[in-house]
VMD Tcl script that builds the backbone (N, CA, C; Angstrom):
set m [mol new atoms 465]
animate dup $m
set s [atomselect $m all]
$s set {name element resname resid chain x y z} {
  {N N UNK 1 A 0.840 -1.181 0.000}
  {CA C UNK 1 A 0.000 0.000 0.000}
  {C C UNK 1 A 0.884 1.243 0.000}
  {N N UNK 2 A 1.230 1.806 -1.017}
  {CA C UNK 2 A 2.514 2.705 -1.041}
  {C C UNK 2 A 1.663 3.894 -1.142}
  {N N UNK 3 A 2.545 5.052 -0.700}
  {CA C UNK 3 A 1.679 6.275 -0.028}
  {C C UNK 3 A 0.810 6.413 1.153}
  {N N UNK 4 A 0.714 5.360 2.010}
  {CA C UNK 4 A -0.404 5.932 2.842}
  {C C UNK 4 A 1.301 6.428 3.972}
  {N N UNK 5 A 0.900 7.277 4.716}
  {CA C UNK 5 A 1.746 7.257 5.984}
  {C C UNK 5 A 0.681 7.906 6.780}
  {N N UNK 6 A -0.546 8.513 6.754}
  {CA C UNK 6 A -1.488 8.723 8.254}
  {C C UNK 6 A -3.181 8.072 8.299}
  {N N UNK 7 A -2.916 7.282 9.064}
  {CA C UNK 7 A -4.172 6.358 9.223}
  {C C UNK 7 A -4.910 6.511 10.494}
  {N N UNK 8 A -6.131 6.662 10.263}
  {CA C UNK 8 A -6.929 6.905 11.161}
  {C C UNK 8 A -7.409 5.860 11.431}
  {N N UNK 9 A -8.095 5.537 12.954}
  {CA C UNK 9 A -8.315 4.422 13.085}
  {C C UNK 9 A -9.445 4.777 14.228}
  {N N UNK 10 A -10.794 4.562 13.777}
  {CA C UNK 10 A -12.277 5.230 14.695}
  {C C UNK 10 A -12.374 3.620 15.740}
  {N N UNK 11 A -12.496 3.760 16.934}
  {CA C UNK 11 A -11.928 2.721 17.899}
  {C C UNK 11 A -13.873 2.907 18.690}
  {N N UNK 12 A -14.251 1.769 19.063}
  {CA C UNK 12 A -15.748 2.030 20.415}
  {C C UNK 12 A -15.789 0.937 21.404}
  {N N UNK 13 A -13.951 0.876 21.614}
  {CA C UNK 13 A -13.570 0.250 22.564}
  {C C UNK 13 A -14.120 -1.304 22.921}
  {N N UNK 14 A -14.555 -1.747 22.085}
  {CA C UNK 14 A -14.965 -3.267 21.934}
  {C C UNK 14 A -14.135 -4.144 21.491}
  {N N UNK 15 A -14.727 -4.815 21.578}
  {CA C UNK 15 A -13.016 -6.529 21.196}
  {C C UNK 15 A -13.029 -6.214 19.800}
  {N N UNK 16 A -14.135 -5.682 19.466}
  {CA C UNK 16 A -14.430 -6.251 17.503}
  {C C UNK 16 A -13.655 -4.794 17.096}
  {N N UNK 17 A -13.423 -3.333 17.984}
  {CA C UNK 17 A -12.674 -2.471 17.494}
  {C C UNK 17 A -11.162 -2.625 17.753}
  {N N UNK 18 A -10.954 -2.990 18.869}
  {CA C UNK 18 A -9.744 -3.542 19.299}
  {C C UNK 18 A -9.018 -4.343 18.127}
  {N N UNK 19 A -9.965 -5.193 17.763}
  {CA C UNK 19 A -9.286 -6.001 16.715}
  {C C UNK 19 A -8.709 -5.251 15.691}
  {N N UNK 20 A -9.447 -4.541 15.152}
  {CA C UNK 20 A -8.813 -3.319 13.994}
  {C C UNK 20 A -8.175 -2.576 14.228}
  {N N UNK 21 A -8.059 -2.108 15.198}
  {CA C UNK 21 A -6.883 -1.513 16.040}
  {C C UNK 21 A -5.906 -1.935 15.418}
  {N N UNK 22 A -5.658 -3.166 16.322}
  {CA C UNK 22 A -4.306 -4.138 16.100}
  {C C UNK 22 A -3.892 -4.157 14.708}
  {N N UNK 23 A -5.113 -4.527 13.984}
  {CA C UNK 23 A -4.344 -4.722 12.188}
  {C C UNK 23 A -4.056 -3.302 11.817}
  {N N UNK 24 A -4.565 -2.103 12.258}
  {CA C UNK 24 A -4.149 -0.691 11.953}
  {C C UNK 24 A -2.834 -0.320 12.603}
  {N N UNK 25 A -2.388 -1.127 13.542}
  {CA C UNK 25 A -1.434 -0.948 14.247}
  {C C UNK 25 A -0.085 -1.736 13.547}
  {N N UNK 26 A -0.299 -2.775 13.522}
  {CA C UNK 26 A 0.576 -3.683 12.624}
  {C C UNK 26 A 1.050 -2.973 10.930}
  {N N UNK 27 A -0.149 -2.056 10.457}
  {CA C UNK 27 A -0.262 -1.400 9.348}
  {C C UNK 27 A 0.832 -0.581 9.268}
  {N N UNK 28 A 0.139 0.451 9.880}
  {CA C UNK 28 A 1.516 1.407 10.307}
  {C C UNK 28 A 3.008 0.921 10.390}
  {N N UNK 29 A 3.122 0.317 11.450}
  {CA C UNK 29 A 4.322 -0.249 11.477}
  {C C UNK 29 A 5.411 -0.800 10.213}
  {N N UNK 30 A 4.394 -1.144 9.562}
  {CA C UNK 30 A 4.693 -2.205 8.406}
  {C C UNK 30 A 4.918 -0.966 7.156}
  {N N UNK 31 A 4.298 -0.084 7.396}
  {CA C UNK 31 A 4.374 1.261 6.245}
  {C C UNK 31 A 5.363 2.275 6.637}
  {N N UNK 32 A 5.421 2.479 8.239}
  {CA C UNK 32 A 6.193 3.771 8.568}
  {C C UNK 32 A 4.676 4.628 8.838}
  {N N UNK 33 A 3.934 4.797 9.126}
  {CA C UNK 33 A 2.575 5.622 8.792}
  {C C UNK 33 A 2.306 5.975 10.455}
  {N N UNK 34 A 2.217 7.289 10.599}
  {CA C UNK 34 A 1.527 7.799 11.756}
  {C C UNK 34 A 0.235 6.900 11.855}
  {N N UNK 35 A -0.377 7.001 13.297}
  {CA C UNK 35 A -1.761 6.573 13.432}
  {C C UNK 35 A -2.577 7.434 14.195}
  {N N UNK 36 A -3.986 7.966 13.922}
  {CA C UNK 36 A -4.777 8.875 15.135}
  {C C UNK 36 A -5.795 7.789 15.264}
  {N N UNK 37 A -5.922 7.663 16.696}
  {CA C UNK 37 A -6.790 6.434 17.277}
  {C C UNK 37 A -7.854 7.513 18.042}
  {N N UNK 38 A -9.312 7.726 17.375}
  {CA C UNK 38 A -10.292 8.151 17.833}
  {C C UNK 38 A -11.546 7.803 17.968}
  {N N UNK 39 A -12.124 8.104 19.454}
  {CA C UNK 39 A -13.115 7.752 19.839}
  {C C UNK 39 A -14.174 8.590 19.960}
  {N N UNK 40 A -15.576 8.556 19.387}
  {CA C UNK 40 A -16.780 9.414 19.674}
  {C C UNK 40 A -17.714 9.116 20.595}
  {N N UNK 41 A -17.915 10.254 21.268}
  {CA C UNK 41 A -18.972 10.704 21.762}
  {C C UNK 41 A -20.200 11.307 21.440}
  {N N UNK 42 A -21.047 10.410 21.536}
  {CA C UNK 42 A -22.423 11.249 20.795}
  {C C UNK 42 A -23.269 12.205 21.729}
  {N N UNK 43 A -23.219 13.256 21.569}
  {CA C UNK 43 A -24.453 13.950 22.637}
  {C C UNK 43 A -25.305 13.340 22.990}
  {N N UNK 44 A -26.411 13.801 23.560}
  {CA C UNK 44 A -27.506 13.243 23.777}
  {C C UNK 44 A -28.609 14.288 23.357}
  {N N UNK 45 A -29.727 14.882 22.918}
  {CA C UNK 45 A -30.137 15.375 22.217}
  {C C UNK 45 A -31.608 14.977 23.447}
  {N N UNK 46 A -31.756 15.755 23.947}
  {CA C UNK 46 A -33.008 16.311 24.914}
  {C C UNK 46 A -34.637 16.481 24.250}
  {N N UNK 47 A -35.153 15.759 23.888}
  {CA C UNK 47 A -36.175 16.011 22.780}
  {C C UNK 47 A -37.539 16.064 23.759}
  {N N UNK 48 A -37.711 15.909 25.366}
  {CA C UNK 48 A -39.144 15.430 25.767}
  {C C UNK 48 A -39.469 16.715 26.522}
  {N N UNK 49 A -40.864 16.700 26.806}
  {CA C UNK 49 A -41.198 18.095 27.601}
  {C C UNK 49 A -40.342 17.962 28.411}
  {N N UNK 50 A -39.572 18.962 29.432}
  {CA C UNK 50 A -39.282 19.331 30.618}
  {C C UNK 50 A -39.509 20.384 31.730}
  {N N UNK 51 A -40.929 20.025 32.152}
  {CA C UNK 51 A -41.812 21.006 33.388}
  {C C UNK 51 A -40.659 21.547 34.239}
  {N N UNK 52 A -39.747 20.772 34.775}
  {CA C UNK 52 A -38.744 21.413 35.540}
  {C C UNK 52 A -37.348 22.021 35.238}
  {N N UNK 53 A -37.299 22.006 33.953}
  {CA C UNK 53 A -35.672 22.305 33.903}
  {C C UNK 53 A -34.631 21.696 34.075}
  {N N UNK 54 A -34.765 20.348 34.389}
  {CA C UNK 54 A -33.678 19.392 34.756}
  {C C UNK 54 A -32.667 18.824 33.954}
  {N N UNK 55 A -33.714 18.565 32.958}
  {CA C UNK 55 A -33.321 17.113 31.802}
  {C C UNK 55 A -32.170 17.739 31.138}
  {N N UNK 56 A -31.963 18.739 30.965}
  {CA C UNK 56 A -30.591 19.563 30.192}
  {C C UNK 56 A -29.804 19.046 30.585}
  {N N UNK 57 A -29.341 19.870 32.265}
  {CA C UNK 57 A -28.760 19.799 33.271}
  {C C UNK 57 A -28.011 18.046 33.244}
  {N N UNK 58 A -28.938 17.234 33.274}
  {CA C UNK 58 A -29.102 15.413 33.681}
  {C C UNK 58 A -28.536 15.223 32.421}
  {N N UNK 59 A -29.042 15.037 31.212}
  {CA C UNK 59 A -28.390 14.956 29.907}
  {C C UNK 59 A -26.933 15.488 29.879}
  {N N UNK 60 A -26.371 16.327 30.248}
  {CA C UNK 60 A -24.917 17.138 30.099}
  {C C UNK 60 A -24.377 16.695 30.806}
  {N N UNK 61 A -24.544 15.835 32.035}
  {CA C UNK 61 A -23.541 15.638 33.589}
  {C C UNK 61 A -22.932 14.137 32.291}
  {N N UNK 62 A -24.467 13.240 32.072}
  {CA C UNK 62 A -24.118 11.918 31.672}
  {C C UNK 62 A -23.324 12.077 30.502}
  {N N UNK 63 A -23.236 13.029 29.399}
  {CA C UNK 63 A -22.116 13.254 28.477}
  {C C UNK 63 A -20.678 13.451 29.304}
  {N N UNK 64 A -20.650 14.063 29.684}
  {CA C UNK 64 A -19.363 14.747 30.833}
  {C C UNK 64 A -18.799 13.863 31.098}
  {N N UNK 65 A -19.501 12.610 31.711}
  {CA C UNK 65 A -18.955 11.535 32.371}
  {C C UNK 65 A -18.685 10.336 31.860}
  {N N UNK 66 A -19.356 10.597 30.603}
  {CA C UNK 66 A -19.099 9.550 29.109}
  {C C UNK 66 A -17.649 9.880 28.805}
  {N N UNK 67 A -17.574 11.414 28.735}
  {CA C UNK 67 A -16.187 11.493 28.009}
  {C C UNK 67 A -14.959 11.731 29.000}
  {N N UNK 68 A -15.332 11.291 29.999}
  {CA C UNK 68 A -14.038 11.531 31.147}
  {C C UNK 68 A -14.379 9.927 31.235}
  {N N UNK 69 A -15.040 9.430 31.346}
  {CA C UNK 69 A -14.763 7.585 31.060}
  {C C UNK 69 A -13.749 7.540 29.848}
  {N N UNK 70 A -14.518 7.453 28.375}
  {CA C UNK 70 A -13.724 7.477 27.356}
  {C C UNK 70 A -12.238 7.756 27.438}
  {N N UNK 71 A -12.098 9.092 28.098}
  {CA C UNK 71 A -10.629 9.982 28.284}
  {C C UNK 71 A -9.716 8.995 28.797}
  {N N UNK 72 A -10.428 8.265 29.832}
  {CA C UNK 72 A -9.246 7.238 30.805}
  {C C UNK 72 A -8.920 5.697 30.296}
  {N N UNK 73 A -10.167 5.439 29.415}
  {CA C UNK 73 A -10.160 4.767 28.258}
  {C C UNK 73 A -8.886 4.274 27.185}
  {N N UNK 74 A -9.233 5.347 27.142}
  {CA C UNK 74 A -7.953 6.144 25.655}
  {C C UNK 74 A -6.983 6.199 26.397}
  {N N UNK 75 A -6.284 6.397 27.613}
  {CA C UNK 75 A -5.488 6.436 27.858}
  {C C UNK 75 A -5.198 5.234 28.371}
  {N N UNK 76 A -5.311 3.973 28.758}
  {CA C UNK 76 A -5.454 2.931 28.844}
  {C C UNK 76 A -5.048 2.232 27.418}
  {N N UNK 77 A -5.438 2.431 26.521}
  {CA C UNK 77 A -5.325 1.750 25.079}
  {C C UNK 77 A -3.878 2.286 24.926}
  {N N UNK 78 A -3.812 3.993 24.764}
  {CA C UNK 78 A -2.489 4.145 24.515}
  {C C UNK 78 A -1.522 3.826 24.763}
  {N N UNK 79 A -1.456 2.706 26.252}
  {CA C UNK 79 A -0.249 2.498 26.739}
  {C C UNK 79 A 0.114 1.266 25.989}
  {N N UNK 80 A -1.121 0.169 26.378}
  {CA C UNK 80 A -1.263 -1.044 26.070}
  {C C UNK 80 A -0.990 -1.414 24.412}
  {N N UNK 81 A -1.700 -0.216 23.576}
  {CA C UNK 81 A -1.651 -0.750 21.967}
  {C C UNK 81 A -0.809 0.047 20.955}
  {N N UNK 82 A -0.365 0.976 21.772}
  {CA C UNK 82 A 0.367 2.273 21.217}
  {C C UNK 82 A 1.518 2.581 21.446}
  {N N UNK 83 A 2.207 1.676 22.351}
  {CA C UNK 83 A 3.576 2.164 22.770}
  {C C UNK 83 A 4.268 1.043 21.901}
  {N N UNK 84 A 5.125 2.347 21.488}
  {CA C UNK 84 A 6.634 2.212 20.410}
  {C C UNK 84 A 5.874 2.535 19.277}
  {N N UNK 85 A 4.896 3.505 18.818}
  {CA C UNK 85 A 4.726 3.884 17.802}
  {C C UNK 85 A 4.865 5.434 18.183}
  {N N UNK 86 A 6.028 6.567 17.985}
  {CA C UNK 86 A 6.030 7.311 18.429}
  {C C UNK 86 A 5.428 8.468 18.001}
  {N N UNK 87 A 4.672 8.553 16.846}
  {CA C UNK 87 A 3.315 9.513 16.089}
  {C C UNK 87 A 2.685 9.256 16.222}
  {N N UNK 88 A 1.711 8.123 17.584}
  {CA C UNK 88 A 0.593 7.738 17.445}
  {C C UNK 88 A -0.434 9.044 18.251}
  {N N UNK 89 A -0.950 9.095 17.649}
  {CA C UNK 89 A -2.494 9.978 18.369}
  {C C UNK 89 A -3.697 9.431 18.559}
  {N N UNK 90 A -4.001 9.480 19.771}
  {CA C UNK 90 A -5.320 9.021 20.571}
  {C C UNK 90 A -6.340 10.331 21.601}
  {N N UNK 91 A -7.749 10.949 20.627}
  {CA C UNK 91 A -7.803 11.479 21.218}
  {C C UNK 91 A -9.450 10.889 21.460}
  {N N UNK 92 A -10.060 11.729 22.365}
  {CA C UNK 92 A -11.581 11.831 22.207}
  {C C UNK 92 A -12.458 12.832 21.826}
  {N N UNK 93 A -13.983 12.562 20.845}
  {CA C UNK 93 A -14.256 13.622 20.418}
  {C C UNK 93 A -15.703 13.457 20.847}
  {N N UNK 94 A -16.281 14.482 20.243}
  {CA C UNK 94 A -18.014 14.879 20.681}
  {C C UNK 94 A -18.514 15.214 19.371}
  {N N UNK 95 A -19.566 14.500 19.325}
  {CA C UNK 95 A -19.958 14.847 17.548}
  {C C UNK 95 A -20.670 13.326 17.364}
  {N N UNK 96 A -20.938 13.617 16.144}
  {CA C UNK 96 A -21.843 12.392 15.416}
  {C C UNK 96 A -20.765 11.349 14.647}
  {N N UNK 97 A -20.635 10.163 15.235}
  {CA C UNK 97 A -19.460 9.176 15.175}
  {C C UNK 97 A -19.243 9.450 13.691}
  {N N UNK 98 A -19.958 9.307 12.867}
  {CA C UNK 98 A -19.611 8.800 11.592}
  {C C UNK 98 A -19.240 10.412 10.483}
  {N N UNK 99 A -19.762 11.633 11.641}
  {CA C UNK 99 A -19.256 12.617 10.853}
  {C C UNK 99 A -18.019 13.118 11.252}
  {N N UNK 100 A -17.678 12.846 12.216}
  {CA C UNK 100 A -16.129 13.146 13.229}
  {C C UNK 100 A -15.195 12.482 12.567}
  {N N UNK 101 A -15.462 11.097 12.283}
  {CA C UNK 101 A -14.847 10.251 11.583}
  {C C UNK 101 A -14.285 10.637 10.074}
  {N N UNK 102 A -15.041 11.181 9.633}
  {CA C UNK 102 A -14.704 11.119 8.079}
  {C C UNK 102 A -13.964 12.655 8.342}
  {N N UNK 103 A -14.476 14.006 8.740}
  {CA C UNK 103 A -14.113 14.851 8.993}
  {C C UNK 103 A -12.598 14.979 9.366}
  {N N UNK 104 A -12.134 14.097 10.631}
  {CA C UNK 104 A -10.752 13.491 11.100}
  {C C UNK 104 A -10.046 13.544 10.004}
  {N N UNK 105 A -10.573 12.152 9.010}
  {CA C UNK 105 A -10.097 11.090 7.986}
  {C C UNK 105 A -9.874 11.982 6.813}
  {N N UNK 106 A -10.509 13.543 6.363}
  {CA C UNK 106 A -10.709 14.016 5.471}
  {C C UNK 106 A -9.689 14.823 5.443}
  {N N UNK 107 A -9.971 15.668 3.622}
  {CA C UNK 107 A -9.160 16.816 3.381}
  {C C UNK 107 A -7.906 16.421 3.573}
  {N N UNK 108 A -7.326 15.732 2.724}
  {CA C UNK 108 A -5.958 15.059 2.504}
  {C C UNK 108 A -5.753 14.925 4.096}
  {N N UNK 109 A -5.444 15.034 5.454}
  {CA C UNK 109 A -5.519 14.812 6.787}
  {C C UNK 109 A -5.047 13.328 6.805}
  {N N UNK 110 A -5.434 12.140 6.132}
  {CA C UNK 110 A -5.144 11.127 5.949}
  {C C UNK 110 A -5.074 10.093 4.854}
  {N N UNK 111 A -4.824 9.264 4.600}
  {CA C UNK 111 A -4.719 8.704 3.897}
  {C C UNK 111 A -5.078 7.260 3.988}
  {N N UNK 112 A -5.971 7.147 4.619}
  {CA C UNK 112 A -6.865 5.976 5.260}
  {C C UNK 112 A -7.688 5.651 6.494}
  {N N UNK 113 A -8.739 5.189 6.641}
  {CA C UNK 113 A -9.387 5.306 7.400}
  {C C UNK 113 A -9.628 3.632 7.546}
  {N N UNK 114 A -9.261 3.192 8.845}
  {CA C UNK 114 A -9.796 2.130 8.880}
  {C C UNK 114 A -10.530 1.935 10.447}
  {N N UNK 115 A -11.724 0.810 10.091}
  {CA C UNK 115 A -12.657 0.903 11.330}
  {C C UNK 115 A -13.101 -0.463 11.055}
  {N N UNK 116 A -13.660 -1.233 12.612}
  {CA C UNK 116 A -14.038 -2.304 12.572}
  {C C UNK 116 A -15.833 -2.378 12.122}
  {N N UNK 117 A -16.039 -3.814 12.128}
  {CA C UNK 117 A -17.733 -3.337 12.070}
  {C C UNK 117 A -18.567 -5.072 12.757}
  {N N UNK 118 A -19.524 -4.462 13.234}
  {CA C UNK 118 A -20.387 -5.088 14.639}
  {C C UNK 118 A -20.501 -6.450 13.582}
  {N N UNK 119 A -20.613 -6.556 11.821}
  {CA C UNK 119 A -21.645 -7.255 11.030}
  {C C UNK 119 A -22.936 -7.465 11.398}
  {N N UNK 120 A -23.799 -6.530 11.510}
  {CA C UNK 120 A -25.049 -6.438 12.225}
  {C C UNK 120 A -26.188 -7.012 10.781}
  {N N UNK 121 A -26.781 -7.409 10.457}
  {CA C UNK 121 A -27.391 -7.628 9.646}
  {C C UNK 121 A -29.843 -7.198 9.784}
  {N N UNK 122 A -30.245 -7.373 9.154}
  {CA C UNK 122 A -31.116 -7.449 9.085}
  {C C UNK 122 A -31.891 -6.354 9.876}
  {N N UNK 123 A -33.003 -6.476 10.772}
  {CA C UNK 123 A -33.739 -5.197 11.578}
  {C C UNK 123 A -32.588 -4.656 12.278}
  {N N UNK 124 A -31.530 -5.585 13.144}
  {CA C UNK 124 A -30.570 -4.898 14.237}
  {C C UNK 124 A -30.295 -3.381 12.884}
  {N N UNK 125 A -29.322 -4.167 11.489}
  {CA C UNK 125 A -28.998 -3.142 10.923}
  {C C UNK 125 A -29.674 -1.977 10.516}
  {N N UNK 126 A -31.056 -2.283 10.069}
  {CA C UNK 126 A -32.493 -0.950 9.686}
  {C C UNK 126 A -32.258 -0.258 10.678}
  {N N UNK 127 A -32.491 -1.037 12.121}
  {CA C UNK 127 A -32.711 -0.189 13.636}
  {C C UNK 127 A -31.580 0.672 13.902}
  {N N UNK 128 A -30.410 0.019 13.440}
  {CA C UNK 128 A -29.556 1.111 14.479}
  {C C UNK 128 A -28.124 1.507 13.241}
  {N N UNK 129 A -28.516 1.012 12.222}
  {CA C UNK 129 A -27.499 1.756 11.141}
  {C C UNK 129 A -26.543 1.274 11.301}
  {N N UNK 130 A -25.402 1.577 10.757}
  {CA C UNK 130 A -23.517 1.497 10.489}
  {C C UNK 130 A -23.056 2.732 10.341}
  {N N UNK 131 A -22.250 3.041 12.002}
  {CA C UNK 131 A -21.214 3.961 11.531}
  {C C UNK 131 A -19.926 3.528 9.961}
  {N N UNK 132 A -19.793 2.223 10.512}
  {CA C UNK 132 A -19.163 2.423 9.289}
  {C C UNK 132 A -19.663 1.967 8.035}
  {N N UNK 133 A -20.674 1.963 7.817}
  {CA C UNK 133 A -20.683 2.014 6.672}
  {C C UNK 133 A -21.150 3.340 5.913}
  {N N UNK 134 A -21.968 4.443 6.946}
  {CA C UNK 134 A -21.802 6.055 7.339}
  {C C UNK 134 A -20.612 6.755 6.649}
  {N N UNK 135 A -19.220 5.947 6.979}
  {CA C UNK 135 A -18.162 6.342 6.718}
  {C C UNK 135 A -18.101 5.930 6.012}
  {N N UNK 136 A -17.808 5.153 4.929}
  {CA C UNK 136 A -17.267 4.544 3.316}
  {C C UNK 136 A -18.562 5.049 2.833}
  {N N UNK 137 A -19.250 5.143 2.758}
  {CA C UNK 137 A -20.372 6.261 2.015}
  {C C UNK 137 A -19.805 7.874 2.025}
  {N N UNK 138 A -19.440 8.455 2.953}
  {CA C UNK 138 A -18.831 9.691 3.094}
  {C C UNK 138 A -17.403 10.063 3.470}
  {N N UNK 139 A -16.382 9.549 3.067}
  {CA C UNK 139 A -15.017 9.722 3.820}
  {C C UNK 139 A -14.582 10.189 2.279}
  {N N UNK 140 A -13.296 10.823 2.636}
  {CA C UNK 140 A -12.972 11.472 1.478}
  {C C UNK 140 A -11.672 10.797 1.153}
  {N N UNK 141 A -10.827 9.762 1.462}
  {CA C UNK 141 A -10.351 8.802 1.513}
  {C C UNK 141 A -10.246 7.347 1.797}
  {N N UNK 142 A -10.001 6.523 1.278}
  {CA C UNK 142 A -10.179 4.989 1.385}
  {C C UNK 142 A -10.486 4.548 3.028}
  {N N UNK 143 A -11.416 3.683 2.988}
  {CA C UNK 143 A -11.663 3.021 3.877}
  {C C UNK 143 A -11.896 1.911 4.015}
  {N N UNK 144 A -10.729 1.274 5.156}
  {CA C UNK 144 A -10.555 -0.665 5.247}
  {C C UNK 144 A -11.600 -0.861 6.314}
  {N N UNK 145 A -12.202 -1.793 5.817}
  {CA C UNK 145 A -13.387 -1.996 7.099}
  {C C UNK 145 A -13.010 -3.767 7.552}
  {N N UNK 146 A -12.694 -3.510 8.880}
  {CA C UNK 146 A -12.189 -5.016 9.478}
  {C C UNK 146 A -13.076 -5.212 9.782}
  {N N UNK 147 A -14.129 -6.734 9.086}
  {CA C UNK 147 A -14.775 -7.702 9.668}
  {C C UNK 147 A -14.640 -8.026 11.322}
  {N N UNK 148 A -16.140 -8.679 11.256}
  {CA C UNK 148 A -15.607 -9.211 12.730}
  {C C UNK 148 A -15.031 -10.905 12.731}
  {N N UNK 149 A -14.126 -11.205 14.244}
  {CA C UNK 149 A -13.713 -13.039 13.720}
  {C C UNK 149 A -15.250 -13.942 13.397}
  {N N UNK 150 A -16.335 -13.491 13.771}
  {CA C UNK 150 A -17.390 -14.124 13.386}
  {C C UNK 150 A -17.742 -14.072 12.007}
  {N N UNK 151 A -17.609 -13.024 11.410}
  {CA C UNK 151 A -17.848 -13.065 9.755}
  {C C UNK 151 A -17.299 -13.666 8.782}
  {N N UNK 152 A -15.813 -13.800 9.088}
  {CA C UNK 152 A -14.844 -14.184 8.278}
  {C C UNK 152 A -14.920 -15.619 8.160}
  {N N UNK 153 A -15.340 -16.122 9.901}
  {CA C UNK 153 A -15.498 -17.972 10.061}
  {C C UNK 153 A -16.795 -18.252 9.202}
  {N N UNK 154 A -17.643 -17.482 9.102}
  {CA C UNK 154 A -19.102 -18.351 7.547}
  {C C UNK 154 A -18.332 -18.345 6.595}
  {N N UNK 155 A -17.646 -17.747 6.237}
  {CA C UNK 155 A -17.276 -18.266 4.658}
  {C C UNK 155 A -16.818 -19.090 4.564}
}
mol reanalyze $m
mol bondsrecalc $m
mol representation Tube
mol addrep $m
């Protein structure tokens, strides 16, 4: 894969992202290629009456504490999956996963985007979508999408 040297790599801290991690990690290595290892945070979006004024308030603490989880997260991964790659970047963001993602990934910024995926199929998939597939619909550079070990074993 000649030319890539900065790869992004959208992580939601699961075994099945972890896994892509690792092959994004091995990637790099194998290229010379920086890596930014990022994680999203989705707001929460307050949509019901609120007689008292609270639900803002309650909605914003539980983001807060999403991304100071995440934060210690990420710093946890960095030690464990990231050390001896000395351009690696791991940060956390706030935004809509799959637009942070490509946004990151975009405007020459990188030169690959790779992300794992749940293989969700059928209503799960109608019901709750694919960030990544969000992203290879909209990224402005290539995107490797790592299966999960369950997908790869049907074939």
């Amino acid at each position: 894969m000649p030319g890539i040297k900065r790869i992004v790599v959208a992580i939601d801290f699961s075994k099945l992202s972890r896994q892509a991690l690792d092959y994004a990690v091995d990637l790099a290595r194998d290229l010379g290629a920086r890596i930014h290892v990022v994680y999203v945070v989705e707001p929460i979006e307050f949509t019901g009456v609120d007689v008292f004024g609270g639900a803002p308030l309650a909605t914003q603490s539980i983001v807060e504490e999403h991304l100071r989880q995440a934060k210690e997260e990420m710093e946890t991964l960095r030690a464990k999956r990231l050390a001896g790659l000395a351009s690696a970047k791991a940060t956390v963001e706030l935004g809509r996963p799959a637009d942070v993602i490509c946004e990151i990934g975009g405007a020459g910024r990188s030169n690959l985007i790779v992300i794992g995926t749940h293989g969700r199929s059928g209503l799960a998939h109608l019901v709750m979508g694919s960030v990544a597939e969000r992203v290879v619909r909209h990224a402005l550079c290539p995107v490797l999408v790592v299966p999960t070990g369950e997908s790869r074993k049907k074939k």
